[in-house]
C-alpha positions as CSV (number, residue, x, y, z in Angstrom):
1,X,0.0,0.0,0.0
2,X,1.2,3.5,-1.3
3,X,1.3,6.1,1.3
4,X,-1.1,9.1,1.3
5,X,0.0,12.2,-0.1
6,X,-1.3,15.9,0.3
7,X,-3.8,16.4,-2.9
8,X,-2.2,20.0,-3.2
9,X,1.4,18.3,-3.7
10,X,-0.2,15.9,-6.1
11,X,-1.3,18.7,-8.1
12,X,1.2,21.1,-8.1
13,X,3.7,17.1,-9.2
14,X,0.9,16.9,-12.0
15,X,1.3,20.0,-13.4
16,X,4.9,20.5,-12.7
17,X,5.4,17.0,-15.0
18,X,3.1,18.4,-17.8
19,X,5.5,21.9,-17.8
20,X,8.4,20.0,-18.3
21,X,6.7,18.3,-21.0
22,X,5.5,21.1,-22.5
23,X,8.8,22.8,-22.2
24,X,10.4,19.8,-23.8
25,X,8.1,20.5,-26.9
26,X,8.9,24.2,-27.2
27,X,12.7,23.7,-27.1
28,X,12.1,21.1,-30.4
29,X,10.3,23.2,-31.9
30,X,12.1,26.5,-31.2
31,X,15.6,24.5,-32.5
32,X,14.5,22.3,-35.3
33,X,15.2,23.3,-38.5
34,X,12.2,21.4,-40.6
35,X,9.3,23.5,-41.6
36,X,7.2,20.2,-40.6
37,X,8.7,20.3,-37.1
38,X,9.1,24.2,-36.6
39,X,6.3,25.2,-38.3
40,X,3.5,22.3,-38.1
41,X,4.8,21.1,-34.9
42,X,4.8,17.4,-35.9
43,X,6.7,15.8,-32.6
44,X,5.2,15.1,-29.2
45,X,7.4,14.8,-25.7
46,X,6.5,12.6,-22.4
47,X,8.0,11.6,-19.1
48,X,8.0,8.3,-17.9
49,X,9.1,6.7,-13.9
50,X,11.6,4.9,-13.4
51,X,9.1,2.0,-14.4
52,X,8.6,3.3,-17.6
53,X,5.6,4.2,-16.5
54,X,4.2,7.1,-18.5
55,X,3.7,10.0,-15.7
56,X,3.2,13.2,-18.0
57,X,2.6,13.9,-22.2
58,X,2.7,17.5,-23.9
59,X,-0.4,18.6,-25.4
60,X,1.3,17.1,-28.6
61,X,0.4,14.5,-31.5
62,X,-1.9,11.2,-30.0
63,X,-1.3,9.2,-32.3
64,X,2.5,9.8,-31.0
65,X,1.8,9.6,-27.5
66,X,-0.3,7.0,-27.0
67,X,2.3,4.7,-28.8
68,X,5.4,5.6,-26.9
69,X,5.1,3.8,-24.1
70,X,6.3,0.7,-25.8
71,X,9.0,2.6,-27.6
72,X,10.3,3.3,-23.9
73,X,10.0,-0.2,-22.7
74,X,11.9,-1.6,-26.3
75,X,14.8,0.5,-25.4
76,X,15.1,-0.3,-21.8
77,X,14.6,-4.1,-22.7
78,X,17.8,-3.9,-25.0
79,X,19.7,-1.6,-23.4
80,X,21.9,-0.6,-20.4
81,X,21.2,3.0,-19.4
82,X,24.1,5.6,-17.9
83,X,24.1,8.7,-17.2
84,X,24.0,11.6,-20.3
85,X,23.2,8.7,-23.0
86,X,20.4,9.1,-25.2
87,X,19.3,6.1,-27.5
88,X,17.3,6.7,-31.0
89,X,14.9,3.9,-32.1
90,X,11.8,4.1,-35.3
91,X,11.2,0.7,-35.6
92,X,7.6,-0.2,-35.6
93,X,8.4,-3.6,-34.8
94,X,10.0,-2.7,-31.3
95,X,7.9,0.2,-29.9
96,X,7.7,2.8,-33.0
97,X,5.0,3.3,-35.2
98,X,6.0,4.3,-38.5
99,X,9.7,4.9,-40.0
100,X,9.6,8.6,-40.3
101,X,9.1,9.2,-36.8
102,X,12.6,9.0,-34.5
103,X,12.2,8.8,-30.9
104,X,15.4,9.7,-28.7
105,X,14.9,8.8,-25.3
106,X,16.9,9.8,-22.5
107,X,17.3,8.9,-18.5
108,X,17.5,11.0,-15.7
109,X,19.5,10.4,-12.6
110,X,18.8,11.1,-9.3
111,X,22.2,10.9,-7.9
112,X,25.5,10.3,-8.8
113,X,25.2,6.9,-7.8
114,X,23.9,4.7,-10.8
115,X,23.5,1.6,-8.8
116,X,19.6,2.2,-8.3
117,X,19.3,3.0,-11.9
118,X,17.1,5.9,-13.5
119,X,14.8,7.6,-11.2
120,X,12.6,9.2,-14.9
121,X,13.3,8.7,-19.0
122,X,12.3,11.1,-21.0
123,X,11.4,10.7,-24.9
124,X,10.9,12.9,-27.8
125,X,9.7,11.8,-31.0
126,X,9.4,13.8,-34.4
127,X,8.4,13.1,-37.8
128,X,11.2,13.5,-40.2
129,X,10.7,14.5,-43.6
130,X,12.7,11.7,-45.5
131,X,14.1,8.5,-43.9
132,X,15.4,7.4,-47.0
133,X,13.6,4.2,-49.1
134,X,11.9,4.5,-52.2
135,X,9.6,7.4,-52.2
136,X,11.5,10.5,-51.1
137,X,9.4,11.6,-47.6
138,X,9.4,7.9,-46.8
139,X,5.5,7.7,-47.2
140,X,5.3,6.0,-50.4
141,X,3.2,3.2,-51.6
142,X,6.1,0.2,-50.4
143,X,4.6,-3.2,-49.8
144,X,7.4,-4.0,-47.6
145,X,8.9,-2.2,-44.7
146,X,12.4,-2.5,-46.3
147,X,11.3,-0.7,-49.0
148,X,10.0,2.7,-46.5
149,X,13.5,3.6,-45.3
150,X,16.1,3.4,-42.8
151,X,14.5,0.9,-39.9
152,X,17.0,2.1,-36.7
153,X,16.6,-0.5,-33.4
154,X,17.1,1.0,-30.0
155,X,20.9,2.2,-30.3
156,X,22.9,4.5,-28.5
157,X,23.0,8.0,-30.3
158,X,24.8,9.6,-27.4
159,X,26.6,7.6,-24.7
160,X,28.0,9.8,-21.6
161,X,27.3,13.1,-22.9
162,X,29.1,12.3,-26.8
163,X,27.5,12.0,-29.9
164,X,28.1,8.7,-31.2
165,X,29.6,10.2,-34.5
166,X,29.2,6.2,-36.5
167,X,25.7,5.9,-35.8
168,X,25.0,9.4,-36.5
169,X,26.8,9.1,-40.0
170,X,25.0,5.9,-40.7
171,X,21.7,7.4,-40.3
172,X,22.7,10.4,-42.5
173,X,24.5,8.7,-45.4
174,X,20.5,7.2,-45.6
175,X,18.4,9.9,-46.1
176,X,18.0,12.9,-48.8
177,X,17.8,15.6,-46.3
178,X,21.2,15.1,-44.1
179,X,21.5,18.3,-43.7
180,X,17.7,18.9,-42.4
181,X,18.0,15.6,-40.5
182,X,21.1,16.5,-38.8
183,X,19.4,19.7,-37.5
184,X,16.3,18.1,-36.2
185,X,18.4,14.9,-34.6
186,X,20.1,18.0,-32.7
187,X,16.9,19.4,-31.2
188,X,15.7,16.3,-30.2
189,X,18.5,15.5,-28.0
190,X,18.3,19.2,-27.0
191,X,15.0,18.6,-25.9
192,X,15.7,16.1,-23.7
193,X,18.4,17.6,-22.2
194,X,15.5,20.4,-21.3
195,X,13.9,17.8,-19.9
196,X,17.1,15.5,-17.7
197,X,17.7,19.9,-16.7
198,X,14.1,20.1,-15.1
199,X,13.8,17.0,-13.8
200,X,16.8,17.2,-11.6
201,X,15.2,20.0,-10.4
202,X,12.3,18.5,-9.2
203,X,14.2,15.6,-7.7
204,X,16.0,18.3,-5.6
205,X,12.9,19.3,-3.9
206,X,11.5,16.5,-3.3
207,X,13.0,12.9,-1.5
208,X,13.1,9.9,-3.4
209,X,10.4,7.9,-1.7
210,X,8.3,11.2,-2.2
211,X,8.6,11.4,-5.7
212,X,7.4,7.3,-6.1
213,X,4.3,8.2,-3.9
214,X,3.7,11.4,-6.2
215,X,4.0,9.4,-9.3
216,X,2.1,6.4,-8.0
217,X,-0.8,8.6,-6.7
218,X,-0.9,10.4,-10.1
219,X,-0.9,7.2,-12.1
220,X,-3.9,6.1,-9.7
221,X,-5.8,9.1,-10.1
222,X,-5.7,8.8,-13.8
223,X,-6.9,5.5,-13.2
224,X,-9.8,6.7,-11.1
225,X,-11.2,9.8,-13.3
226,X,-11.7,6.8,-16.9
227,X,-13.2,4.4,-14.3
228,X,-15.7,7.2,-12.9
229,X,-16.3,7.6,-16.7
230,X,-16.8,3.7,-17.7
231,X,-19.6,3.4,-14.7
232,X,-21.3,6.1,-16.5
233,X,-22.2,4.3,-19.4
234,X,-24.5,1.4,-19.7
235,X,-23.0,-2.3,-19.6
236,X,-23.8,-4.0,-22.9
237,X,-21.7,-4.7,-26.1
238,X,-21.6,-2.2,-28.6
239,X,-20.4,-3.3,-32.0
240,X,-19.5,-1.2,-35.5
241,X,-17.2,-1.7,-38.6
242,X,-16.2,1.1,-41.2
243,X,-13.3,0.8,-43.8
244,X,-10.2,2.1,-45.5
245,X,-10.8,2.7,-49.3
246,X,-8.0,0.3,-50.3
247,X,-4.4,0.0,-49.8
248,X,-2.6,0.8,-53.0
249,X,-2.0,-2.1,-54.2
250,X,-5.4,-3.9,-54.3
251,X,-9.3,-2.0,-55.1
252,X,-10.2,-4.4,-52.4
253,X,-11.6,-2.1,-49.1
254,X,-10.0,-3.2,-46.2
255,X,-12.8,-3.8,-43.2
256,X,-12.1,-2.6,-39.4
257,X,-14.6,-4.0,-37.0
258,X,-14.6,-3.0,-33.0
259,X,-16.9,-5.1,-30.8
260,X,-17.1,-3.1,-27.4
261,X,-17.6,-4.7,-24.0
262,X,-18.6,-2.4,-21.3
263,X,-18.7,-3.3,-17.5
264,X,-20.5,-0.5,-15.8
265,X,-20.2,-1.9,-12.6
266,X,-16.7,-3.0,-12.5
267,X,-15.9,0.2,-14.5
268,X,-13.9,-1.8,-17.3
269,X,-13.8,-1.6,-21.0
270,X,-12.8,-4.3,-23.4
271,X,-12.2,-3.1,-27.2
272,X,-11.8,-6.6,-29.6
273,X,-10.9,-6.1,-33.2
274,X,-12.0,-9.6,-33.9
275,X,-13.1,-9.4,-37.8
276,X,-10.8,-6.7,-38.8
277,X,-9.5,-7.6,-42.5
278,X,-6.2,-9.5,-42.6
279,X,-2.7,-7.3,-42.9
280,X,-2.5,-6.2,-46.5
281,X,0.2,-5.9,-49.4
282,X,0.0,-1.8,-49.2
283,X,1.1,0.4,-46.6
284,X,-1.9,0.9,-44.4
285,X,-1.2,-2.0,-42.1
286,X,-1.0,-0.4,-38.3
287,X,1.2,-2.0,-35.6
288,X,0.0,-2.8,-32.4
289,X,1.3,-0.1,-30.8
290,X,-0.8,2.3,-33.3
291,X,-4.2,0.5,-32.1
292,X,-3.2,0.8,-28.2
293,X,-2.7,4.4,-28.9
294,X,-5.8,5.5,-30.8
295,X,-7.6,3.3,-27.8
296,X,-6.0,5.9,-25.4
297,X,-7.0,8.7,-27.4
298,X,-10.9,7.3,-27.3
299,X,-10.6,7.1,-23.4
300,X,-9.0,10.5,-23.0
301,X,-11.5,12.1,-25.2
302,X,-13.8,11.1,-22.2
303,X,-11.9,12.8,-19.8
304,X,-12.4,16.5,-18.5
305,X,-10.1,18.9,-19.3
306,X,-6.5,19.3,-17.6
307,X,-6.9,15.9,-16.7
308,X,-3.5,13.8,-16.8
309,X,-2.8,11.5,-19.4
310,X,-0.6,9.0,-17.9
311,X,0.1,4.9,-17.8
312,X,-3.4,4.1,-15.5
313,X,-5.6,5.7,-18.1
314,X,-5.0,2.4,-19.9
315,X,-5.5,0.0,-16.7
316,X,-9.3,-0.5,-17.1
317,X,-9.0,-1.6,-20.8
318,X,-8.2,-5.0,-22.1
319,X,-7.1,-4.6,-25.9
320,X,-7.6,-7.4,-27.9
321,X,-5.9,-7.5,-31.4
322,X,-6.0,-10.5,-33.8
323,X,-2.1,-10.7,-34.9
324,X,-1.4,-10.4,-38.7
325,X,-4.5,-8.2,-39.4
326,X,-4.3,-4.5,-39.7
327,X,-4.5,-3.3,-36.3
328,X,-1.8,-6.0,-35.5
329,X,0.7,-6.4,-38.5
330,X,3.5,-8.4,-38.4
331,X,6.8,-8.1,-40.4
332,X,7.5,-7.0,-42.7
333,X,4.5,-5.5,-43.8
334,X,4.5,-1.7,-44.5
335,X,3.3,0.7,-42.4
336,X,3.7,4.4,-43.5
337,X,-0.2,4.3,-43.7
338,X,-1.0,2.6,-40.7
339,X,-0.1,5.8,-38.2
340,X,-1.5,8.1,-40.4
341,X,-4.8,6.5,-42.2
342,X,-5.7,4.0,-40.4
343,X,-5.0,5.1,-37.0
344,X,-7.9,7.5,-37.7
345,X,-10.6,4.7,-39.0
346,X,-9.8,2.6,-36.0
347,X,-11.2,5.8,-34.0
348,X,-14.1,6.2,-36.3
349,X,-14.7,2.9,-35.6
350,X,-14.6,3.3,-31.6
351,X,-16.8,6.1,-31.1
352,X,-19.1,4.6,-33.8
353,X,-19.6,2.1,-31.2
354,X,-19.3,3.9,-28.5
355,X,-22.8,5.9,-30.1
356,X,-24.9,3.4,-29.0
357,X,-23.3,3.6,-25.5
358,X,-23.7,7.5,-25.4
359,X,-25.2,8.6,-28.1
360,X,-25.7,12.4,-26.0
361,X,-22.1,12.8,-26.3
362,X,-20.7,10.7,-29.3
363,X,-19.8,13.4,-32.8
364,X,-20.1,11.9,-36.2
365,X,-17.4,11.4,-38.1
366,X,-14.4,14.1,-38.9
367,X,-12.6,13.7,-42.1
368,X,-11.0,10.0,-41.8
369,X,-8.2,10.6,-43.0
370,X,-4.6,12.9,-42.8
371,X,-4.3,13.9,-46.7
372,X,-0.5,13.2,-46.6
373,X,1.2,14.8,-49.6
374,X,4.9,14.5,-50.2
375,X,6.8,16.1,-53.0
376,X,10.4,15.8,-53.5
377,X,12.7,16.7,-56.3
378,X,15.9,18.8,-56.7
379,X,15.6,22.5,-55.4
380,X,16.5,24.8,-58.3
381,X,17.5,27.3,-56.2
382,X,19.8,25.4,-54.0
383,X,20.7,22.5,-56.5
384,X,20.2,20.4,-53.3
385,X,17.2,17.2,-52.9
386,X,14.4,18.8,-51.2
387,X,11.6,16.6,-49.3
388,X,8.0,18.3,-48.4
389,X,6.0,16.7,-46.1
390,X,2.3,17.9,-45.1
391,X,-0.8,16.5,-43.6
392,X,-3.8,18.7,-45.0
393,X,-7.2,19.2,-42.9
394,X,-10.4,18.4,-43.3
395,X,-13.3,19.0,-41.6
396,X,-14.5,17.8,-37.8
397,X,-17.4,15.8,-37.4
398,X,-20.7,17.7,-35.6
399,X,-21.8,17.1,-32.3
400,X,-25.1,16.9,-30.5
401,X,-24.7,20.5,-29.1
402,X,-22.8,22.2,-32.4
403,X,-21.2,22.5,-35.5
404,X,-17.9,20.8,-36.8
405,X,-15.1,22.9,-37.1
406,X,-14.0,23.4,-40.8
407,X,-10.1,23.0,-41.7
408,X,-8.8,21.5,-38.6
409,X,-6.9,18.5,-37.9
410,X,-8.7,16.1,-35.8
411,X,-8.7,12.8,-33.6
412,X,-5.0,11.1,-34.3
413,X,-3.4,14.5,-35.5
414,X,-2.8,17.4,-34.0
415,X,-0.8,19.5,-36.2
416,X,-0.7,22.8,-37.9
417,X,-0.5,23.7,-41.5
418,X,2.9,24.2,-42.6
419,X,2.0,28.4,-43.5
420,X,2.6,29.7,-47.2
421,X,5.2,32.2,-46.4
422,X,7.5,29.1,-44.7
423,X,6.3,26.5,-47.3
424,X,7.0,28.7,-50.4
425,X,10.6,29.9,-49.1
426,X,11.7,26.6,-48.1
427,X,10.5,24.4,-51.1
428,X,9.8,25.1,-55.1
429,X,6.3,25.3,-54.4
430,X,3.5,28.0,-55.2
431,X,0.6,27.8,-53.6
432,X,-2.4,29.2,-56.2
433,X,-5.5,28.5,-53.7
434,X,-6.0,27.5,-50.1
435,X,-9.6,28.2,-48.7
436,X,-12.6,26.0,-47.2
437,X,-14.4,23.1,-49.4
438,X,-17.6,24.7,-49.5
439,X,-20.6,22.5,-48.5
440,X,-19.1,19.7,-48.0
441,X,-19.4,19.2,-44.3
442,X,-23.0,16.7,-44.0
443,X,-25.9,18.6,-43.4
444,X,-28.2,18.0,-39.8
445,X,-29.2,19.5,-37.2
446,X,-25.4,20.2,-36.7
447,X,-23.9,20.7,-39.8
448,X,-20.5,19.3,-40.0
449,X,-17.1,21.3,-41.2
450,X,-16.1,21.7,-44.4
451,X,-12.9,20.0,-45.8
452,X,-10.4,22.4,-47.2
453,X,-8.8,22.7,-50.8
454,X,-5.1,23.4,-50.9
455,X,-3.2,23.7,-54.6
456,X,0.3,24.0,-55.7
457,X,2.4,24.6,-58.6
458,X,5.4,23.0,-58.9
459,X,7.8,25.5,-59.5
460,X,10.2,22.1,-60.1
461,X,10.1,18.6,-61.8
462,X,8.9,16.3,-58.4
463,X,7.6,13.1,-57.4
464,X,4.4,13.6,-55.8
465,X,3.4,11.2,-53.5
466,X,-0.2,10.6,-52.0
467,X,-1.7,9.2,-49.1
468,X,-4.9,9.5,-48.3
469,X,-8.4,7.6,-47.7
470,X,-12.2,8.7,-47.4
471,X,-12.1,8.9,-51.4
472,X,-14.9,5.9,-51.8
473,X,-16.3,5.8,-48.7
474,X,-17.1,9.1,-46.7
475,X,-16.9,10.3,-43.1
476,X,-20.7,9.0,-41.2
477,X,-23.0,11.3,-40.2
478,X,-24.9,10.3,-37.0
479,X,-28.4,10.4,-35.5
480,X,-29.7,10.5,-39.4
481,X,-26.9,13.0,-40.0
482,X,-25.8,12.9,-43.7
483,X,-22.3,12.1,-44.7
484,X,-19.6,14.0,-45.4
485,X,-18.4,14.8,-48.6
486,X,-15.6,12.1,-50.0
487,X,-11.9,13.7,-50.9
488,X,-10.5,14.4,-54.3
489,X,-6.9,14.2,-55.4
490,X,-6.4,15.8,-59.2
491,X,-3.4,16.9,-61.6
492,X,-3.2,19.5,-64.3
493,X,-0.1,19.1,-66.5
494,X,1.3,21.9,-68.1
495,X,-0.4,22.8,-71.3
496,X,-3.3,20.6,-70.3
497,X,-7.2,22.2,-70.3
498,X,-8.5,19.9,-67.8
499,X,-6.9,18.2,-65.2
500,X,-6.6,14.4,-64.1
501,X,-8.0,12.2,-61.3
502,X,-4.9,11.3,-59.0
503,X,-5.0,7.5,-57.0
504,X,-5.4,8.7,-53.2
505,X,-2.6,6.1,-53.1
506,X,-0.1,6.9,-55.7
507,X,3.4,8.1,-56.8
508,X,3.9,9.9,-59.6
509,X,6.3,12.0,-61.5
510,X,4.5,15.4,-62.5
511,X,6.6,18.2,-64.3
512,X,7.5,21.6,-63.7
513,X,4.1,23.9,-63.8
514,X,1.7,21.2,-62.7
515,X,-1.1,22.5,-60.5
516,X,-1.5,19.9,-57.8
517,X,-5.6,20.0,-55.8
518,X,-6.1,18.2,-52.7
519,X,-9.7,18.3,-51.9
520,X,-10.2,16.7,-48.2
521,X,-13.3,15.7,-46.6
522,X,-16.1,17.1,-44.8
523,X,-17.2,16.1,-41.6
524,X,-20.4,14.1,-40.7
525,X,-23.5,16.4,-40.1
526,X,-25.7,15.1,-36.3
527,X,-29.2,14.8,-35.9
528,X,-32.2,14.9,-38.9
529,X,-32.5,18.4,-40.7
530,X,-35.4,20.1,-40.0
531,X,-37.4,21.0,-42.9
């Protein structure tokens, strides 16, 4: 039995944990050199206890932090910890999610003695804008996880304070953006140096045994606020499916199905993805790690505001995933797609269920989907490779008290747009039109957002890659709420009158002075119209 603690220290611990996170974030961000890390804020920091327990996330990227928890644990399971080391680790297959994003994670020290091991670990992770493989941005249409880039396994980046000058080399001699890379690598481990500095801090004012009570109580609290929720709802099983357009490779639409298991009185939750389509030859299969963390989002979403995020939100949910489906893939399936597409289906798929449960507080469906475009060529103004790497928004799913929100990045993502000024002065890009998608958010009661339309000109020959879904199917609208409006992907070549229909799942080489049009998706409208 943990010892009681004084709820005023608990919350001034809880929010003195979220600062440093927060801080952690603003120090990436402030010395990253990547418009899609400085600008769109595409990274997410955490803490974690000397059990690897998660204790504190930024108000960063879910579909990050839900995820790396098991990044942490990878790295601790392979290897020894000292002080001033930092170890770097993307593969999905031992706690990452997908190759682009890099998580450094670093330990914090108590005391000078190392005998009782790390008292915290920090982590950053980012989203780099090439890893190397086929496709340059590393979100390509690859069918095999070889083919997606540079796959890095926990490793030591910096041991005792010193850059590890082989491993760093190794990791740049891979990619098409060393340069870029190199910067960003920096403000990670810059970030968690923000976060070792604060830490120690906090360790100074407070005694060891202190500091375990503090972070068990918090970890218990967080347990206690999604249990209050859980015995809220009825008890009951609650099932729904929805589905991914396709994955590149195949015209085939790939199925996610949710059965949920609700325990009101034992204030539990079980969420079984029995009947979800096997893993697939495209790049839309989603690691395990990817499920757990939208499943964290769904439960937080419940939560009241402030409330801490931390390792016992998860202790009243039992995941079930079948292994070798989409939710679950095994190696070496690609996954670009599955922390960026379907990530956001397996939430549609949740709160579709969780409709029935509480339909009073349940939205309908926000845009599915994160538009990923990636253009990369040779910069005519530099004569250097140049990779661009954006998610575009769509539009939020009403609600049963109000509108969706048009042209905002929802559920899995929560990013910015990567603003004109920085996108045309870093890249050979014009941008001819960015506005709302008129109408297409689904009409109800609540009407939901619109989608947004964003178009370039290439001001350089490129390969422009896509990744995108809700083209075939469209975002639900709930309580006889109509549908969203589906996305659109088009080309017009130079000289051209009209332009082309683009695969939401493609790679293609355009030419200097092609408009590019990404069209995203409307949100679900709530409730019957009245007439």
């Amino acid at each position: 039995m943990i010892d009681a603690v004084d709820p005023v220290a608990l919350a001034v611990f809880q929010n003195a944990m979220a600062s440093i996170a927060e801080e952690m974030g603003a120090a990436l961000r402030r010395s990253s050199i990547s418009p899609n890390i400085k600008e769109r804020r595409d990274y997410s920091c955490a803490i974690f206890d000397a059990e690897a327990r998660v204790i504190a996330m930024g108000d960063h990227m879910p579909v990050h932090l839900g995820s790396m928890p098991m990044s942490v644990a990878a790295a601790i399971g392979a290897l020894t910890f000292n002080p001033g080391d930092i170890v770097i680790l993307n593969d999905p297959y031992a706690g990452g999610t997908h190759l682009p994003d890099i998580t450094m994670i670093m330990p914090v020290f108590a005391s000078a003695s190392t005998k009782s091991g790390p008292f915290f670990y920090v982590a950053a992770r980012a989203h780099h804008s090439d890893v190397g493989g086929m496709f340059p941005g590393s979100m390509g249409p690859a069918r095999e996880i070889f083919q997606e880039g540079i796959r890095i396994p926990p490793v030591h980046i910096v041991r005792s304070g010193a850059v590890q000058m082989d491993v760093l080399r190794l990791i740049l001699l891979n990619v098409r953006t060393p340069v870029e890379r190199e910067g960003d690598l920096a403000a990670q481990m810059g970030a968690c140096r923000v976060g070792e500095q604060r830490l120690l801090q906090v360790c100074e004012r407070f005694k060891p045994q202190q500091l375990r009570n503090l972070c068990d109580h918090l970890l218990d609290y967080s347990e206690r606020l999604v249990r209050a929720e859980l015995r809220s709802l009825p008890t009951g099983e609650y099932a729904a499916e929805d589905f991914l357009d396709d994955d590149g490779v195949s015209s085939d639409r790939i199925k996610v199905a949710v059965t949920l298991r609700i325990d009101a009185k034992a204030a539990a939750i079980e969420i079984d993805f029995a009947g979800t389509s096997n893993q697939v030859k495209g790049s839309v299969n989603a690691v395990r790690a990817i499920t757990l963390s939208a499943c964290m989002y769904v439960l937080r979403c419940f939560l009241p505001k402030g409330s801490p995020t931390t390792a016992g939100t998860l202790r009243p949910l039992n995941l079930i995933t079948p292994r070798g489906s989409v939710v679950d893939a095994e190696p070496p399936a690609a996954v670009a797609g599955g922390n960026v597409e379907t990530s956001q289906r397996i939430v549609d798929v949740i709160l579709r269920a969780l409709s029935q449960a509480a339909p009073e507080r349940i939205p309908a469906a926000s845009a599915g989907t994160m538009s990923n475009l990636t253009i990369g060529g040779v910069n005519p103004r530099t004569l250097l490779p140049f990779t661009y790497y954006e998610t575009i928004a769509g539009g939020m799913g009403a609600g049963p008290a109000r509108d969706g929100t048009s042209g905002v990045h929802t559920h899995m993502t929560n990013s910015l747009n990567t603003p004109i000024e920085a996108l045309e002065l870093a890249y050979p890009l014009r941008v001819t039109h960015y506005g709302y998608r008129q109408d297409s958010g689904g009409a109800g009661i609540f009407r939901g957002g619109d989608g947004i339309v964003r178009e370039f000109e290439l001001l350089a020959d490129s390969q422009v890659t896509l990744l995108c879904d809700r083209q075939k199917t469209a975002p639900y609208g709930l309580n006889g709420g109509d549908d969203g409006t589906s996305g659109r992907t088009s080309a017009r070549l130079p000289g051209d009158p009209v332009s082309r229909a683009l695969s939401e799942k493609s790679s293609q080489y355009l030419p200097s002075g092609t408009l590019l049009r990404i069209e995203t998706p409307g949100g679900g409208g709530w409730g019957v119209r009245r007439t």
